[in-house]
KEPA-587223 format. One record per residue: residue number from 1; y, x, z of N, C-alpha, C, CB in turn; residue in one letter. Coordinates in Angstrom, 3 decimals. Glycine has a CB too. Layout:
N
   num        n_y        n_x        n_z       ca_y       ca_x       ca_z        c_y        c_x        c_z       cb_y       cb_x       cb_z   residu
   NUM          Y          X          Z          Y          X          Z          Y          X          Z          Y          X          Z        a
...
//
This chain:
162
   num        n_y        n_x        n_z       ca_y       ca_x       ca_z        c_y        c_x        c_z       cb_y       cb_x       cb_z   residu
     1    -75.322     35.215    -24.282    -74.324     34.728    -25.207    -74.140     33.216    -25.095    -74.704     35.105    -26.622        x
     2    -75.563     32.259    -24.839    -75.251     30.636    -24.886    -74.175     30.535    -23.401    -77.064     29.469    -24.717        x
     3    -74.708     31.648    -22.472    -73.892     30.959    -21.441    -72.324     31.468    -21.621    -74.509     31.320    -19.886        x
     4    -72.456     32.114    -21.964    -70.636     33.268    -22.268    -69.734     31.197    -23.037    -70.975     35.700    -24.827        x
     5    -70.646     30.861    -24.092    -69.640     29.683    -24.865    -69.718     28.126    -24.434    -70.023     29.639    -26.504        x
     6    -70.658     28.167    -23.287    -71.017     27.354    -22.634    -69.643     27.000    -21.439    -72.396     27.857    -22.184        x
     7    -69.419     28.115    -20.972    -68.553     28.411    -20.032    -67.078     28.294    -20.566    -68.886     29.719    -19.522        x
     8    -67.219     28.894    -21.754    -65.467     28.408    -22.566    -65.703     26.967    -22.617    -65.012     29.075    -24.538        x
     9    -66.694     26.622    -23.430    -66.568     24.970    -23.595    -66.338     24.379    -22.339    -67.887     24.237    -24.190        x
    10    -66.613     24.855    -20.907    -66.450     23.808    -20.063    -64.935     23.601    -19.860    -67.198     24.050    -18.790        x
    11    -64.315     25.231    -20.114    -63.447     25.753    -19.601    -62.201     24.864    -20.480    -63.628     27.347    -19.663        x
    12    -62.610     25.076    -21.801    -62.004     24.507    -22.790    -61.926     22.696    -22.539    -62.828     25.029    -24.101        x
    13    -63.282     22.053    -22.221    -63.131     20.349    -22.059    -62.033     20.316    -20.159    -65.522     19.337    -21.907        x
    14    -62.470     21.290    -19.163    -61.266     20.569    -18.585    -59.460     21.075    -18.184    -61.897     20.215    -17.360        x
    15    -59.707     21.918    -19.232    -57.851     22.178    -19.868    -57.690     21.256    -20.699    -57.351     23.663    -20.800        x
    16    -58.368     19.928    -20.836    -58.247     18.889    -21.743    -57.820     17.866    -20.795    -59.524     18.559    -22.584        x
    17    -58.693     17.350    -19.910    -59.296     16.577    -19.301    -58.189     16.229    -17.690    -60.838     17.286    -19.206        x
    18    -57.605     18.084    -17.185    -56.595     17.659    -16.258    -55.592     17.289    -16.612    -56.276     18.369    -15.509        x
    19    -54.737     17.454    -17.699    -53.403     16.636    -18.318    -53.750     15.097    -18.644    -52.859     17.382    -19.855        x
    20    -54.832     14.453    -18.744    -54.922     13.202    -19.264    -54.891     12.505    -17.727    -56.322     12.938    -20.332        x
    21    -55.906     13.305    -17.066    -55.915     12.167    -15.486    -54.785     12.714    -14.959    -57.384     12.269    -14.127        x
    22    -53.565     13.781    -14.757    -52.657     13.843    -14.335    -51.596     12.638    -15.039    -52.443     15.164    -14.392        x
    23    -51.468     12.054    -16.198    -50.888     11.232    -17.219    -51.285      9.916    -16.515    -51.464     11.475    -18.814        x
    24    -52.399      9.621    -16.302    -53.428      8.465    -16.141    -52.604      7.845    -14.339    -55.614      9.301    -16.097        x
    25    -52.698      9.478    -13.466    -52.488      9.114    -11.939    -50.830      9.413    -12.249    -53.467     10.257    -10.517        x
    26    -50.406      9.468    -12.239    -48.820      8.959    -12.695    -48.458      7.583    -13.285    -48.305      9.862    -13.799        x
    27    -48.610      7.294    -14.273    -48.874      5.464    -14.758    -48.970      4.864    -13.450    -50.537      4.977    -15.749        x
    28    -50.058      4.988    -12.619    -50.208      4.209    -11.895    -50.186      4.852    -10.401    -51.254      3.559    -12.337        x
    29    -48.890      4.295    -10.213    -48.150      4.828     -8.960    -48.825      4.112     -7.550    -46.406      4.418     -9.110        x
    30    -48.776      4.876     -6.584    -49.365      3.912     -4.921    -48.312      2.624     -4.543    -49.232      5.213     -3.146        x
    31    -48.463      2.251     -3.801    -47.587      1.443     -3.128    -46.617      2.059     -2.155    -48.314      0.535     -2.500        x
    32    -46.636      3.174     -1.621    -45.406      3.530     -0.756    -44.340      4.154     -1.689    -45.792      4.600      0.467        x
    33    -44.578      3.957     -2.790    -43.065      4.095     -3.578    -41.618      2.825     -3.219    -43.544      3.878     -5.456        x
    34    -42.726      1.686     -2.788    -42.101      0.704     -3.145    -41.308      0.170     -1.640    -43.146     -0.278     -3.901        x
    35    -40.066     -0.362     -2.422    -39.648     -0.326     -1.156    -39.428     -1.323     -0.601    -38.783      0.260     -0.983        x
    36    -40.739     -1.159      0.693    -40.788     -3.004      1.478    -39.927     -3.508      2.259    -41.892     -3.363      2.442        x
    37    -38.836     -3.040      2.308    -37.808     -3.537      3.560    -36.810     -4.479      2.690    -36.824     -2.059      4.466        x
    38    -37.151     -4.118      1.394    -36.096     -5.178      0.446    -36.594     -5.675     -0.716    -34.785     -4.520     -0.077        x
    39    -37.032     -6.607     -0.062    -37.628     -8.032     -1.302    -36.579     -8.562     -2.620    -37.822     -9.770     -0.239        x
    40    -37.006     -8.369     -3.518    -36.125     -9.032     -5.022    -37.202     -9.897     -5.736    -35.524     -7.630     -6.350        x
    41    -36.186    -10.926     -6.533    -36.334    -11.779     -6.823    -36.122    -11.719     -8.302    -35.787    -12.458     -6.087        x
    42    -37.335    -12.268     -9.540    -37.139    -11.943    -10.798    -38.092    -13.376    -11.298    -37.658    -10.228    -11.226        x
    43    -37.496    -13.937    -12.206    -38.195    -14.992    -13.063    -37.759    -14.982    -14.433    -37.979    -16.374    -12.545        x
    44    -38.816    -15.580    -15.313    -38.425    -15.307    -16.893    -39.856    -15.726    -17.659    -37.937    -13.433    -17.246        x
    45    -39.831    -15.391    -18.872    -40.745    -15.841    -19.766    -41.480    -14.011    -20.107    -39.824    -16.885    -21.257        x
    46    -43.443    -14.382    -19.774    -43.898    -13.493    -20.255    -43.916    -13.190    -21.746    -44.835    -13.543    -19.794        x
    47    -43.557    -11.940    -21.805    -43.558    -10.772    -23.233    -44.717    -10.437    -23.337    -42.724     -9.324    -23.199        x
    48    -45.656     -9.960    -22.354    -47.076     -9.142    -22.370    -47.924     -9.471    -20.927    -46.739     -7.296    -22.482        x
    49    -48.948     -9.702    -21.481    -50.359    -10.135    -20.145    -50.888     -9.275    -20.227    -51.522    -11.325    -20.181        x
    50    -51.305     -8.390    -19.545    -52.500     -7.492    -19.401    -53.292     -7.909    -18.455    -52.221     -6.164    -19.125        x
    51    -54.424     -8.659    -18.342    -55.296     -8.920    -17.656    -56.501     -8.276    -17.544    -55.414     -9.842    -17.838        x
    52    -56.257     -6.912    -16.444    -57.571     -6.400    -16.813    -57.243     -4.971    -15.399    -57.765     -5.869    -18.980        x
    53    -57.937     -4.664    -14.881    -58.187     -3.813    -14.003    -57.362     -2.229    -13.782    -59.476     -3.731    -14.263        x
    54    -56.663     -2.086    -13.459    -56.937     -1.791    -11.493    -56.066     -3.025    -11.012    -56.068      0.119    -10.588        x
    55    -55.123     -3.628    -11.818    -54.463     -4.944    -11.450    -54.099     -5.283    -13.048    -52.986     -4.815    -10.227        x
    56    -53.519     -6.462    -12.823    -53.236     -7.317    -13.802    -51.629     -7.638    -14.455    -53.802     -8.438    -13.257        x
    57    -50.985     -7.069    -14.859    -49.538     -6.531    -15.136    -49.164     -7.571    -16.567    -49.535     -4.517    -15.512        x
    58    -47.617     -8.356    -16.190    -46.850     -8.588    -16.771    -45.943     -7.903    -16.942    -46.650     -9.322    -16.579        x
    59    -45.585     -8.511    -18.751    -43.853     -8.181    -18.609    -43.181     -9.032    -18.754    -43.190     -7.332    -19.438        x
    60    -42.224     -8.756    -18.719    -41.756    -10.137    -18.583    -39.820     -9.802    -18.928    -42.285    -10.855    -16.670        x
    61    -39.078    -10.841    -19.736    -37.813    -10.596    -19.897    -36.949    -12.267    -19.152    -37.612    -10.183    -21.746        x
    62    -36.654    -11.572    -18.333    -35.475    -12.011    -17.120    -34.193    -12.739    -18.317    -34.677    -10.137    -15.956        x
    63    -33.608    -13.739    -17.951    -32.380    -14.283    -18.059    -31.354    -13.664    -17.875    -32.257    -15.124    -17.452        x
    64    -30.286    -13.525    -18.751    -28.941    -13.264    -18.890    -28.263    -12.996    -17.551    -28.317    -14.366    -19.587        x
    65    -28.570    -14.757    -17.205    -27.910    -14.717    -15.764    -28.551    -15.085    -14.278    -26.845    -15.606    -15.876        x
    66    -29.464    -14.139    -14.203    -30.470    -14.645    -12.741    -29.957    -14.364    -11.949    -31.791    -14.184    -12.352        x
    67    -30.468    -15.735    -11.341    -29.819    -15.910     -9.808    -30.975    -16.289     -8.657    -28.606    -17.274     -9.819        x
    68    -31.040    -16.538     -8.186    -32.099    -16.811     -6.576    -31.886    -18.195     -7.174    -31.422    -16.388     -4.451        x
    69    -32.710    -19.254     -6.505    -33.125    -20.205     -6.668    -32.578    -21.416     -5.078    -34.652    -19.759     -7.024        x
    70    -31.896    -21.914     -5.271    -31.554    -22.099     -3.966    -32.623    -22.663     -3.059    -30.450    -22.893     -3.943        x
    71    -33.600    -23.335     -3.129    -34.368    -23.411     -2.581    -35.525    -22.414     -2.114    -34.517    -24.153     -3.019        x
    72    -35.168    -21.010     -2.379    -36.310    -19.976     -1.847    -36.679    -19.956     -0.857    -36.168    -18.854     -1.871        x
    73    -35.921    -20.361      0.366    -36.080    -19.948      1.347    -36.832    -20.774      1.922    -35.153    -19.644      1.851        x
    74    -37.080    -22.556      1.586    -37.696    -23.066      1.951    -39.622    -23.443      1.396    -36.758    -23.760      2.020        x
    75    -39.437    -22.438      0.165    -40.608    -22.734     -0.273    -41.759    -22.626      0.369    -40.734    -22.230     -1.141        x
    76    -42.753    -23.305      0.223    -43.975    -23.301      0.988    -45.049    -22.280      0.054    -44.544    -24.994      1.203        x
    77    -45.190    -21.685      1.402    -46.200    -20.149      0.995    -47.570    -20.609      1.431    -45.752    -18.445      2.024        x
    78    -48.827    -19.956      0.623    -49.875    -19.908      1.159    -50.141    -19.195      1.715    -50.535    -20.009      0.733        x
    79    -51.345    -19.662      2.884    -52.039    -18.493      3.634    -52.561    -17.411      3.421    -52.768    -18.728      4.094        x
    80    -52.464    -16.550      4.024    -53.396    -14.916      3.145    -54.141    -14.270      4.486    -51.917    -13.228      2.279        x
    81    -55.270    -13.640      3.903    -56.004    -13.158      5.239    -55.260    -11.631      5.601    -57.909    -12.975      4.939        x
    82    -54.120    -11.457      5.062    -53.513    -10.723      5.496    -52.131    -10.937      6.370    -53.487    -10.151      4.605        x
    83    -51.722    -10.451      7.367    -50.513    -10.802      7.891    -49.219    -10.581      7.523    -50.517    -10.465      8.809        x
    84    -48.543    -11.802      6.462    -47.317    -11.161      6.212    -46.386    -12.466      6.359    -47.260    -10.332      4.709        x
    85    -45.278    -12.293      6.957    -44.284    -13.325      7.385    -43.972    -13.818      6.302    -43.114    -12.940      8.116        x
    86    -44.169    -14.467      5.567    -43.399    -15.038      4.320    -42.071    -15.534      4.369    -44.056    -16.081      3.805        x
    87    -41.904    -16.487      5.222    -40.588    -17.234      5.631    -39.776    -15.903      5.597    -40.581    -18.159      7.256        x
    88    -39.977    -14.973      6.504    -38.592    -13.658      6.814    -38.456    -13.424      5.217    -39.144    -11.724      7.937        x
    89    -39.855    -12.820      4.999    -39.468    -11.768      3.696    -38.698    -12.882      2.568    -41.201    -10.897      2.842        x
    90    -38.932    -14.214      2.284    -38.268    -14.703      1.512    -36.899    -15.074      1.720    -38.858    -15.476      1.207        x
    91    -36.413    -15.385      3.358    -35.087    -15.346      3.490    -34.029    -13.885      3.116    -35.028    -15.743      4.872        x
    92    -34.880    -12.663      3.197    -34.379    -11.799      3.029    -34.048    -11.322      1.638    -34.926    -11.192      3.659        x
    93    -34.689    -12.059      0.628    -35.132    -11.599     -0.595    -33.508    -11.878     -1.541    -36.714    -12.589     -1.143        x
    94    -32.751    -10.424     -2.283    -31.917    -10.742     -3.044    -32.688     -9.945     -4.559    -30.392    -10.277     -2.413        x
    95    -31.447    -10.427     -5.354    -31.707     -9.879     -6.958    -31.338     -8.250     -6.824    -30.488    -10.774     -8.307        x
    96    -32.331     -7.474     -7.846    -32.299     -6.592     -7.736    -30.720     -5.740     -8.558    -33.612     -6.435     -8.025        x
    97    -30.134     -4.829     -8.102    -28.791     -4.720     -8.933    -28.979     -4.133    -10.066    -27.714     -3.998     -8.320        x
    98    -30.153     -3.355    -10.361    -30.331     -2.821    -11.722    -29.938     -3.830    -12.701    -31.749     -2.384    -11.983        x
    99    -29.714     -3.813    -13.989    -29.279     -4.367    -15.203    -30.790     -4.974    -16.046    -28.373     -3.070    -16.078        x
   100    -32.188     -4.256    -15.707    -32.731     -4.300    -16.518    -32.954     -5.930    -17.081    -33.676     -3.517    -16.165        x
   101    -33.014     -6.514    -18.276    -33.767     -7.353    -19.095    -35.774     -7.656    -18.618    -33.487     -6.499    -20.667        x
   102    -36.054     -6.467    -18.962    -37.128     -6.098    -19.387    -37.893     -5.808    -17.890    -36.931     -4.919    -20.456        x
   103    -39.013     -6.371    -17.417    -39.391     -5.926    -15.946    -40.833     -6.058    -15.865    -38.692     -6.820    -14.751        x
   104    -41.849     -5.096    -15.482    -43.238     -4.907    -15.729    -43.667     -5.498    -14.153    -43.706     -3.144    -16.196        x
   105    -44.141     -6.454    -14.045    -44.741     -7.048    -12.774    -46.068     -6.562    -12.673    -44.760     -8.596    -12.736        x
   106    -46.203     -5.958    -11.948    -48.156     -5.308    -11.262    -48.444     -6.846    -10.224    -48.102     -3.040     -9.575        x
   107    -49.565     -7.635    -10.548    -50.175     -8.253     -9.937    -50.966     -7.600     -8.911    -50.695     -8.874    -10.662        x
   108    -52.054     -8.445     -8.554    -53.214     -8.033     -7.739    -54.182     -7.577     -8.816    -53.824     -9.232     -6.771        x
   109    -55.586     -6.853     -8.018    -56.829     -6.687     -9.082    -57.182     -8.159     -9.120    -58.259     -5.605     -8.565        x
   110    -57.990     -8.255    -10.115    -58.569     -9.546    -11.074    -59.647    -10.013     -9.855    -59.495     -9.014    -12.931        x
   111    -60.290     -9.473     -9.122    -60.710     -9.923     -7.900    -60.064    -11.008     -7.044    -60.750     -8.922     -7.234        x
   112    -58.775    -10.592     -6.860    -58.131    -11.642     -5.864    -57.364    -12.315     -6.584    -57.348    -11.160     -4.693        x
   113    -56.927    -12.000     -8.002    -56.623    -13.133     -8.745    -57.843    -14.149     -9.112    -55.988    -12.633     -9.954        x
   114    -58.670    -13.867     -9.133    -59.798    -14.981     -9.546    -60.373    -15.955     -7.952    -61.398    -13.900    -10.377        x
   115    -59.949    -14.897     -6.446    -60.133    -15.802     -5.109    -58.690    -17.024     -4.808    -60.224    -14.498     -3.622        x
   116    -57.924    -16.670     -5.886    -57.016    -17.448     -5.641    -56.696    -18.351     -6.798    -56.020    -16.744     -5.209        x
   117    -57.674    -18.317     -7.821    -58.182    -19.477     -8.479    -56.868    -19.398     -9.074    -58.748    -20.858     -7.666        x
   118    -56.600    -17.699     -9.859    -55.039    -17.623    -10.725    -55.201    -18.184    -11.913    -54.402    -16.113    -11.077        x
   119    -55.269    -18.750    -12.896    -55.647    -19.095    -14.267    -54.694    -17.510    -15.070    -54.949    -21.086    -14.768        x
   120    -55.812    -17.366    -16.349    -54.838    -16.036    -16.541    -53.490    -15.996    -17.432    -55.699    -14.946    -17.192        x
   121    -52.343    -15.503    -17.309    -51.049    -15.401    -17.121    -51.269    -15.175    -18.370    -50.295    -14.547    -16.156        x
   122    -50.668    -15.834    -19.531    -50.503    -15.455    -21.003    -48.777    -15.672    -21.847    -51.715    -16.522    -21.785        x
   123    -48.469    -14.325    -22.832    -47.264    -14.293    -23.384    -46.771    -15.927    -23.791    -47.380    -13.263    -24.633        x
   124    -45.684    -16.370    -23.052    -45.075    -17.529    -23.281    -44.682    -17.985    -22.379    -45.611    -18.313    -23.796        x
   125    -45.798    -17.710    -20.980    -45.417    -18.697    -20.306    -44.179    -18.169    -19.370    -46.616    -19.265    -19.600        x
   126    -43.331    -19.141    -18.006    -42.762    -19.044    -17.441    -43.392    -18.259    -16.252    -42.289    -20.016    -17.466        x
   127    -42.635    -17.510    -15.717    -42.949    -16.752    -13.888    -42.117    -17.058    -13.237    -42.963    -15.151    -13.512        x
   128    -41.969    -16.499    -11.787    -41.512    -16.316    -10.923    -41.939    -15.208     -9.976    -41.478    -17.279    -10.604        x
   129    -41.085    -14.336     -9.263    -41.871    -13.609     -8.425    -41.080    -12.859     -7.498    -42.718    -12.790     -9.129        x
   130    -41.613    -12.322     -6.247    -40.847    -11.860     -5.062    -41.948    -10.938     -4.535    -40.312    -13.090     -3.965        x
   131    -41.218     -9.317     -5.258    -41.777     -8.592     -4.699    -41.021     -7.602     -4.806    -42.870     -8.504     -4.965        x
   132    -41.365     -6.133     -4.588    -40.733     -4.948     -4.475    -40.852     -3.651     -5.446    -41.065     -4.625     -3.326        x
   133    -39.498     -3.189     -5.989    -39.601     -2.000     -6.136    -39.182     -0.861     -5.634    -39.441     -1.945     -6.849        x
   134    -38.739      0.283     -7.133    -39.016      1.555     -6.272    -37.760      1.614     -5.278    -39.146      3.037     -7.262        x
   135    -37.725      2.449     -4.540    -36.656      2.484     -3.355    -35.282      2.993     -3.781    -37.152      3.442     -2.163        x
   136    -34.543      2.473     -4.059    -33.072      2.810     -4.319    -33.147      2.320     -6.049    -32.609      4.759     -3.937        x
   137    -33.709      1.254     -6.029    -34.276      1.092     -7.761    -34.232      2.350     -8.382    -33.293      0.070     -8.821        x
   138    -35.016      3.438     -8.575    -34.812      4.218     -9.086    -36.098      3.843    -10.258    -34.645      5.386     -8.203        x
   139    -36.488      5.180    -11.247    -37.281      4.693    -12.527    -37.613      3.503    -12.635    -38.408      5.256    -12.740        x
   140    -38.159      3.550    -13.325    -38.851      2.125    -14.369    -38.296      0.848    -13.497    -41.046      2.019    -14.458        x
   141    -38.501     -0.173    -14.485    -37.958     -1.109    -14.468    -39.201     -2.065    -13.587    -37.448     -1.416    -15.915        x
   142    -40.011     -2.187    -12.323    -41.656     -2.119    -12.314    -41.095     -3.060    -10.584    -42.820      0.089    -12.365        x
   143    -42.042     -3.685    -10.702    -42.192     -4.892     -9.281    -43.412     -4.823     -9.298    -41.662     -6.628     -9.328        x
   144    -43.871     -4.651     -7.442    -45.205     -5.421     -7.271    -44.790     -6.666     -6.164    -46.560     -4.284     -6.619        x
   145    -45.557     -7.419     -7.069    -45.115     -8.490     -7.078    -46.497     -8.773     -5.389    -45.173     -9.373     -8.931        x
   146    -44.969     -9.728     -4.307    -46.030    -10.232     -3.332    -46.281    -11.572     -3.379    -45.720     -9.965     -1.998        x
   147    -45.576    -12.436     -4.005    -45.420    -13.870     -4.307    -45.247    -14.154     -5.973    -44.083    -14.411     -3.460        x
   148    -46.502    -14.897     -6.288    -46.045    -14.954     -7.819    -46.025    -16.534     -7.730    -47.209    -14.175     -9.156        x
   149    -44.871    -17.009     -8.460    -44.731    -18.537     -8.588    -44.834    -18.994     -9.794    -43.558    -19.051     -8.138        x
   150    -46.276    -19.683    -10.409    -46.508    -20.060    -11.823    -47.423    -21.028    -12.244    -46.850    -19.052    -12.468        x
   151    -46.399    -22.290    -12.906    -46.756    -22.973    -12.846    -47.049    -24.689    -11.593    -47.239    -22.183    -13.250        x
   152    -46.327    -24.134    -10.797    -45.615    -25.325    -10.261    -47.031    -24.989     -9.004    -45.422    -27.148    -11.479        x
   153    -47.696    -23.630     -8.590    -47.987    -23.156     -7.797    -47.909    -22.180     -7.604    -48.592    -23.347     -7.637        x
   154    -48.129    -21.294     -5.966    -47.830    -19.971     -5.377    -49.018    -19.394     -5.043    -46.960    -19.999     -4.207        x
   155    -48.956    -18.165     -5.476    -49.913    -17.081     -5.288    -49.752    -16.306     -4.343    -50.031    -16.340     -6.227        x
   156    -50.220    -16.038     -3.044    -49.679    -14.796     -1.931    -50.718    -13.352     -2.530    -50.179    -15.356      0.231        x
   157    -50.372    -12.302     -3.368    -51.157    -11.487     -3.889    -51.239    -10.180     -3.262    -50.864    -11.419     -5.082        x
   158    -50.553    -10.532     -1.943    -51.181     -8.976     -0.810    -52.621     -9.035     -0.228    -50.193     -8.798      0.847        x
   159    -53.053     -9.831     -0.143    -54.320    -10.321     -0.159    -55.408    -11.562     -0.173    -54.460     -9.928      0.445        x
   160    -56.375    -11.966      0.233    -57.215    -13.105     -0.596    -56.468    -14.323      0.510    -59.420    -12.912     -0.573        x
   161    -57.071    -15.225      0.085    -56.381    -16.630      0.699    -57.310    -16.658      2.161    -56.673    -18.333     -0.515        x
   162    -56.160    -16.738      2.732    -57.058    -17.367      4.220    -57.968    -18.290      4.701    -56.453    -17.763      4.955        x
//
């Protein structure tokens, strides 16, 4: 008999347990959603900091009327021990056509924000950032961000500094 309710209870905790991590691995989508062949460009004042693990996520509400910055193309990028052309991807980089206001930036994990000596990102301040979403902007309003510009320095957050 202990094992007969033993066996519901297990049965019972993970008909609990697969809807929450199915909920959990949805939230947090991979990176080949995103679509790297077309870099956008979003700056504004943070709404919400979440500083805290598997990455570090703003939100952030965009200007009325954003535009590219005319100087993007020449900005000076830091090194990353990863290989990514910066110069191309930023010449290439336009505004995204969605309408949204409202835009949830995924940083790096708190690891390579802390190798790149990020100070942490709190509601008020100003951003900048050049990275990618989903492919054909489809759902959410969501950037991962490969360049974050804050504070009158640049972050390369595909990986640690060279």
């Amino acid at each position: 008999m202990n094992l007969y309710l033993t066996r519901r209870r297990l049965v019972a905790l993970a008909g609990l347990a697969v809807p929450l991590a199915l909920q959990r691995a949805h939230a947090h989508h991979g990176w080949s959603s995103f679509d790297q062949d077309r870099p956008i460009y979003l700056e504004g004042q943070v709404l919400e900091s979440r500083w805290r693990n598997p990455h570090a996520e703003l939100v952030v509400e965009t200007p009325a009327t954003l535009a590219l910055p005319a100087d993007l193309k020449q900005r000076t990028l830091p090194a990353q021990s990863a290989g990514v052309d910066g110069p191309a991807l930023l010449a290439k980089t336009v505004l995204p056509t969605r309408q949204d206001r409202r835009w949830e930036l995924e940083l790096a994990p708190l690891t390579r924000m802390r190798a790149w000596q990020a100070e942490e990102i709190r509601a008020g301040d100003r951003v900048a950032a050049v990275g990618f979403t989903f492919k054909g902007e489809q759902g959410d309003a969501v950037m991962r961000v490969e360049y974050l510009f804050v504070g009158g320095k640049t972050y390369g957050l595909r990986s640690s500094p060279a």
